[in-house]
C-alpha positions in Angstrom: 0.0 0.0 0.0 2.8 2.6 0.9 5.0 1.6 -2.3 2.1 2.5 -4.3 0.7 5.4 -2.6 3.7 7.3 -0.6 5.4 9.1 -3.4 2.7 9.5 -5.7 2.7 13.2 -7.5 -1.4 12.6 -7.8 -2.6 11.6 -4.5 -1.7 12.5 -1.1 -2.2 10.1 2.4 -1.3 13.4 4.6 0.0 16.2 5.1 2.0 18.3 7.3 0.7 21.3 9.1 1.3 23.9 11.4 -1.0 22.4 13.8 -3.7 20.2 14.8 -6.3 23.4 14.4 -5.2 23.3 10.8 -5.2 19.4 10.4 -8.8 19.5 12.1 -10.3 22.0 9.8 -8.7 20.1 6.5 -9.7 16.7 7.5 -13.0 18.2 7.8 -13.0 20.7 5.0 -12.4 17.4 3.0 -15.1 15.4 4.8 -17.7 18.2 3.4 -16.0 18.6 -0.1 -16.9 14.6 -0.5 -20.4 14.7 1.1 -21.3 17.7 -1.0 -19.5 16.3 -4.1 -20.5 17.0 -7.4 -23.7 15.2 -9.0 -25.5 15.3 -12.5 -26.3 19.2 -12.9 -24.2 20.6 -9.5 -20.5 21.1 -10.3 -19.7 20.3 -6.3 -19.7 22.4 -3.3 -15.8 23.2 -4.6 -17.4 25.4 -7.5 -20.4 26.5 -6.7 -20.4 26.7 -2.8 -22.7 25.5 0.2 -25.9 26.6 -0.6 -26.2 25.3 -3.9 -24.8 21.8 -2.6 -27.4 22.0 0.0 -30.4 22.4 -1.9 -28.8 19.9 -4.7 -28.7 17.5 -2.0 -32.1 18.3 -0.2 -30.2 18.7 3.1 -31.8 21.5 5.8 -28.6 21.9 7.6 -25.3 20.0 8.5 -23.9 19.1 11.7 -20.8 17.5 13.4 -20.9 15.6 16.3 -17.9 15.5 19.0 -17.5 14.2 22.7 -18.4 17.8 25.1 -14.2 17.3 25.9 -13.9 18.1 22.3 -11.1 20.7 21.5 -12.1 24.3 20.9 -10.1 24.0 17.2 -13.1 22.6 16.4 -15.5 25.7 16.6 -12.8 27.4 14.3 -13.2 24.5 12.0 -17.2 24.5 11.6 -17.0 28.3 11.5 -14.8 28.5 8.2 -16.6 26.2 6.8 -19.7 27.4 6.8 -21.4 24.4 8.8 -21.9 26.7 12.0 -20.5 26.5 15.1 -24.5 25.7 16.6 -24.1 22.6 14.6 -20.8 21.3 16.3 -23.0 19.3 18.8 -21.3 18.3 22.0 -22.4 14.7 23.5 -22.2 14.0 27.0 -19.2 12.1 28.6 -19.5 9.7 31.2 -18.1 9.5 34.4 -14.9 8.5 32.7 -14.6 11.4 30.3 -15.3 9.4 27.4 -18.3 10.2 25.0 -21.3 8.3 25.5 -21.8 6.6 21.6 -25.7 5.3 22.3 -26.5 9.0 22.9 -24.4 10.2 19.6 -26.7 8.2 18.1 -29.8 9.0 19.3 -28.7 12.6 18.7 -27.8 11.3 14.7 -31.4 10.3 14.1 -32.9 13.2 15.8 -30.8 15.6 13.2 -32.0 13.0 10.2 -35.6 13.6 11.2 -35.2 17.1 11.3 -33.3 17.0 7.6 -30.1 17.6 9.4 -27.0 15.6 8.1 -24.4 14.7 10.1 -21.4 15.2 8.0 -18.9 13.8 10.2 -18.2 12.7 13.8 -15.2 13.2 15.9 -13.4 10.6 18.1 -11.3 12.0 20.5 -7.9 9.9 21.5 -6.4 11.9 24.1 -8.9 14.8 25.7 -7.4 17.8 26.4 -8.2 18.4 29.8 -7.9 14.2 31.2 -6.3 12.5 28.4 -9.0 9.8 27.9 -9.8 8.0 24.6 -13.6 7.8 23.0 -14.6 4.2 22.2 -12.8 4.7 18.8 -14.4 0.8 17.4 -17.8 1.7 18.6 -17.7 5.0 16.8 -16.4 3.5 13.7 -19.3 1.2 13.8 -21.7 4.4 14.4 -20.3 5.8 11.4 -20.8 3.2 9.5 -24.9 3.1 10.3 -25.1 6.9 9.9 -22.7 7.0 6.6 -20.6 9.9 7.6 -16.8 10.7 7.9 -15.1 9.1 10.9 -12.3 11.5 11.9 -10.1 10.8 15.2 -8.4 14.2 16.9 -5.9 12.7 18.5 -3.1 15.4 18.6 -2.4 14.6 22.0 -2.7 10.8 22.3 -1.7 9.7 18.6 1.9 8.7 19.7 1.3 6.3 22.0 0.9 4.2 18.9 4.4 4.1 18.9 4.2 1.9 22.5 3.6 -1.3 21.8 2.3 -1.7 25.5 0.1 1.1 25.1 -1.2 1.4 21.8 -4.0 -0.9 22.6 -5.8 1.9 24.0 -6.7 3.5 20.7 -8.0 0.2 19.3 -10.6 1.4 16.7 -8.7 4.7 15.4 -7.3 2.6 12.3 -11.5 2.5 10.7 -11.1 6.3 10.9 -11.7 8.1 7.4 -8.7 10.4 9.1 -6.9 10.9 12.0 -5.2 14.3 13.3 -1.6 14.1 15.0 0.4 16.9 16.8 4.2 15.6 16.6 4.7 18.9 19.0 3.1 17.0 21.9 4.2 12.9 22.6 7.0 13.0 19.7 8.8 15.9 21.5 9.5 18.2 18.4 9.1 21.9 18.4 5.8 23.7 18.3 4.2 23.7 14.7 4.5 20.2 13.6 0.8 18.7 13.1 -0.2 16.4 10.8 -3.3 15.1 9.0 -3.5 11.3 8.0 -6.0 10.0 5.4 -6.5 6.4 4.9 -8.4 6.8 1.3 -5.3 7.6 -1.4 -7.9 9.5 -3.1 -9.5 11.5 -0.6 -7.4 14.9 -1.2 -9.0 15.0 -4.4 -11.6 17.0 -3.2 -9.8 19.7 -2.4 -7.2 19.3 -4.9 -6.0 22.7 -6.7 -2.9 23.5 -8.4 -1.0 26.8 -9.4 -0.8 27.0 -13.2 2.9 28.4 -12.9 4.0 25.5 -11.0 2.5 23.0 -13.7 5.1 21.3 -16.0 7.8 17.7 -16.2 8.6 16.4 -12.7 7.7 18.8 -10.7 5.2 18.4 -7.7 2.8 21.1 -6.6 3.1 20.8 -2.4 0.2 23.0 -1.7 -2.2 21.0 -4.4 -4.0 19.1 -1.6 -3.3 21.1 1.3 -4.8 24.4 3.2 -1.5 25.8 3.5 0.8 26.8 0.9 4.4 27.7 1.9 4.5 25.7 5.1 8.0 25.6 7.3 10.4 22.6 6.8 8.9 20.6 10.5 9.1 17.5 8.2 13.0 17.4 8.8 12.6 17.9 12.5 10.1 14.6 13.0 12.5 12.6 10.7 15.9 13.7 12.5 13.7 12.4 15.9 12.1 9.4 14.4 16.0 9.2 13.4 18.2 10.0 17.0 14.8 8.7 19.4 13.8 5.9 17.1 10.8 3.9 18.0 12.3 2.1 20.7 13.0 5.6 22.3 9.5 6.5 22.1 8.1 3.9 23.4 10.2 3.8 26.5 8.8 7.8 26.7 5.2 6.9 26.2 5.5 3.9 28.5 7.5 5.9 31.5 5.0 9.0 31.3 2.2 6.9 31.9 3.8 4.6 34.5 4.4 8.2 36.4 0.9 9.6 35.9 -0.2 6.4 37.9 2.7 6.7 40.4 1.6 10.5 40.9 -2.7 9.5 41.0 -1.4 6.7 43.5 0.2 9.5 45.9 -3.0 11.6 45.7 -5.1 9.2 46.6 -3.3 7.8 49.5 -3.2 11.8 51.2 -6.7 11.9 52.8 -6.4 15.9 51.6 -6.1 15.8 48.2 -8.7 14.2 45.7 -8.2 12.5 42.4 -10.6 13.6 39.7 -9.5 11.5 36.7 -7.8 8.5 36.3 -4.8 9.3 34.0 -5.8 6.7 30.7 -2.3 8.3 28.9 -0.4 10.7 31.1 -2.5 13.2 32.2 -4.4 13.5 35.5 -6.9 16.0 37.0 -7.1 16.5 40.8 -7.9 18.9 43.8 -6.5 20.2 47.3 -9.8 19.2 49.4 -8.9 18.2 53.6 -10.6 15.5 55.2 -12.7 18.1 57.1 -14.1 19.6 53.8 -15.0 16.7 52.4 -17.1 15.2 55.3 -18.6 18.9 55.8 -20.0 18.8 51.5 -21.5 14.9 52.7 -23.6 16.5 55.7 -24.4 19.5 54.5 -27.9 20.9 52.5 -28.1 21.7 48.8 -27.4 25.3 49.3 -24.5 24.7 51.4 -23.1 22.6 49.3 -22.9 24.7 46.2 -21.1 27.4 48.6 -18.9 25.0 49.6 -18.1 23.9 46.0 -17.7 27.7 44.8 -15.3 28.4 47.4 -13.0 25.3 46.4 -13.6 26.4 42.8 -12.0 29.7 44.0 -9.4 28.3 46.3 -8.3 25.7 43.8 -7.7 28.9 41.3 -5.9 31.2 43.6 -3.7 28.3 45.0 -2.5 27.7 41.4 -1.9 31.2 40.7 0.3 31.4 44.1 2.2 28.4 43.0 2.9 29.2 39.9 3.9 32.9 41.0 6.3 31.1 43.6 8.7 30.2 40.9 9.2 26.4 42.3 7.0 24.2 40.5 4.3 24.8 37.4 0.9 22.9 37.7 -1.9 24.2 35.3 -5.5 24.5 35.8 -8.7 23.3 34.0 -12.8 23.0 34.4 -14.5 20.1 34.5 -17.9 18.5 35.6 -17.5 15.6 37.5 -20.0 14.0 39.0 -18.9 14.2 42.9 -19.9 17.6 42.3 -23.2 17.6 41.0 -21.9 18.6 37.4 -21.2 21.8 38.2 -18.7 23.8 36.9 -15.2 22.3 38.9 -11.5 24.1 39.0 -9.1 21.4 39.3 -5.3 21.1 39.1 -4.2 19.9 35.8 -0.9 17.7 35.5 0.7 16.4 32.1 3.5 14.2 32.6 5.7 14.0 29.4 8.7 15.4 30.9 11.2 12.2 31.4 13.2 14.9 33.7 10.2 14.8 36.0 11.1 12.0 38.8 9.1 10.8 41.7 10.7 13.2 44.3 9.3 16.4 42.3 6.2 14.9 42.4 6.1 14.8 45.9 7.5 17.7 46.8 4.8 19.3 44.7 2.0 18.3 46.8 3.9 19.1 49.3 4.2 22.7 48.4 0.4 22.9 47.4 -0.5 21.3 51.3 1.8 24.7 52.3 0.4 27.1 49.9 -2.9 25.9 51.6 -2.3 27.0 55.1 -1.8 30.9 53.9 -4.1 31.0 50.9 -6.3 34.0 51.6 -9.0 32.3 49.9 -9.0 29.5 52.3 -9.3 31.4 55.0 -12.2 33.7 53.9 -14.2 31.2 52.5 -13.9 27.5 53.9 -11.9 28.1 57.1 -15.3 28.1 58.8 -16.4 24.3 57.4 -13.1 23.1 59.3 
């Protein structure tokens, strides 16, 4: 298959791109140009744009459907093309952070009754607030019902197919239609170096162009089936690692990252004051500052005393970050989530990604460590939850 298709002048299986924003919206700038494709009379969406394809094709509107942890590259994606950012519909996660497919596809045949057309659903492999992985086979098999492009985002998590331990977790991802990678995350180039994957030789062709100029014996158009023209030379920089690090190299990075996200959730859950939010799946975690004394005051107290209590740990967890980071010792970042402990509301936690093979087991500890002194002078603390002690 690669013989055949890699060095091909007509086709393309990829492309490089400055990121995984701009591998997101080709992947699905091509997923529209082949549903709206030309037919009898209509030229394709390519020439005569989305209304006429729409009206060709007797379709009321199009939508995309994505996990709610979907990445906000997304919007942008929807947006340019015309599809709407109201029609990139989030489905719920479960407790696990993973999209729940039974309710994608109750929300696919809603939109079909309604004349809707779901162009495309995303698979996430790698979320980026948790790191977990959609049921990639389950959503292959949903595309397949609904007929519509399968297209994984898995700019963070993509590498770990490089672990042969690991790479079990994105079972499913090779049925996708195309896959987005970000070689700037796990593969531990610079920033800029995404890339789009497509398994169908031929699907470029829908949004093939070529410059007249650039026409003529051996050469090859670069920006024919790409959004970007001139594009920087990150290709060298993910050969020259795939070179020095090898595969072997990767996968001992991939498998050590994980193996410490689990060391690290296996300190924060034995410390009766902190609490683990998510289970790191690849090797991210989520997780909170909450003392013993909190936590048994939110399981006695009434409904309205409760969602004080939560918005003063929402507002503790952020200023406890913000004084940690300002302190110059140690960096942990900061995301929202709505997990289920807390009623689905709206939740600041700590957010921890573990790539760095410099990181060892005493920094981890000293880091909660630091966060458990932070605690004792955070004026937020003492305003707003000293008195649930």
């Amino acid at each position: 298959f690669y013989s055949k298709w890699m060095h091909s002048a007509k086709t393309s299986l990829g492309a490089f791109c400055s990121g995984g924003t701009v591998a997101n919206i080709t992947a699905l700038w091509i997923a529209r140009n082949r549903l709206l494709k030309a037919d009898g009379n209509f030229k394709g969406i390519a020439a005569q744009g989305l209304v006429a394809g729409m009206l060709h094709y007797g379709y009321k509107g199009l939508a995309v459907l994505i996990s709610e942890r979907g990445h906000y590259s997304l919007g942008k994606s929807v947006d340019l093309l015309g599809i709407g950012r109201e029609n990139l519909i989030g489905i719920k996660t479960s407790a696990d952070n993973k999209v729940d497919v039974d309710a994608m596809r109750e929300k696919a045949l809603e939109l079909e009754a309604q004349g809707i057309k779901v162009m495309a659903i995303i698979g996430v492999a790698g979320t980026t607030e948790t790191g977990n992985i959609d049921p990639l086979e389950d959503m292959a098999n949903l595309a397949q019902e609904i007929n519509c492009h399968f297209h994984v985002d898995a700019a963070w998590g993509g590498a770990t197919l490089l672990s042969n331990t690991h790479r079990h977790l994105l079972k499913g991802i090779e049925h996708a239609d195309s896959i987005t990678i970000d070689a700037h995350k796990q593969m531990y180039v610079p920033m800029g170096a995404g890339l789009v994957l497509f398994k169908d030789p031929a699907a470029t062709d829908a949004i093939e162009h070529h410059a007249e100029y650039i026409l003529r014996k051996g050469s090859k158009d670069l920006g024919s089936h790409t959004l970007e023209g001139s594009r920087p030379g990150m290709a060298m920089l993910v050969h020259a690692c795939l070179r020095v690090i090898g595969r072997k190299g990767y996968e001992m990075l991939i498998d050590r990252s994980i193996k410490k996200a689990r060391y690290f959730a296996g300190l924060i859950k034995a410390d009766e004051d902190f609490e683990l939010i998510s289970e790191p799946e690849l090797c991210l975690l989520t997780y909170r500052y909450v003392p013993k004394q909190i936590k048994n005051a939110i399981a006695q107290a009434d409904a309205q005393t409760r969602l004080d209590i939560f918005a003063a740990l929402n507002r503790f967890t952020a200023s406890m970050q913000k004084r940690q980071r300002e302190s110059g010792r140690s960096f942990v970042s900061r995301t929202r989530l709505t997990p289920v402990q807390y009623d689905n509301q709206p939740t600041v936690v700590f957010r921890v990604v573990l790539a760095n093979p410099l990181t060892s087991g005493a920094i981890l500890k000293e880091i909660l460590e630091e966060q458990k002194e932070l605690a004792q002078t955070d004026p937020v603390f003492k305003k707003y939850l000293r008195k649930y002690m």
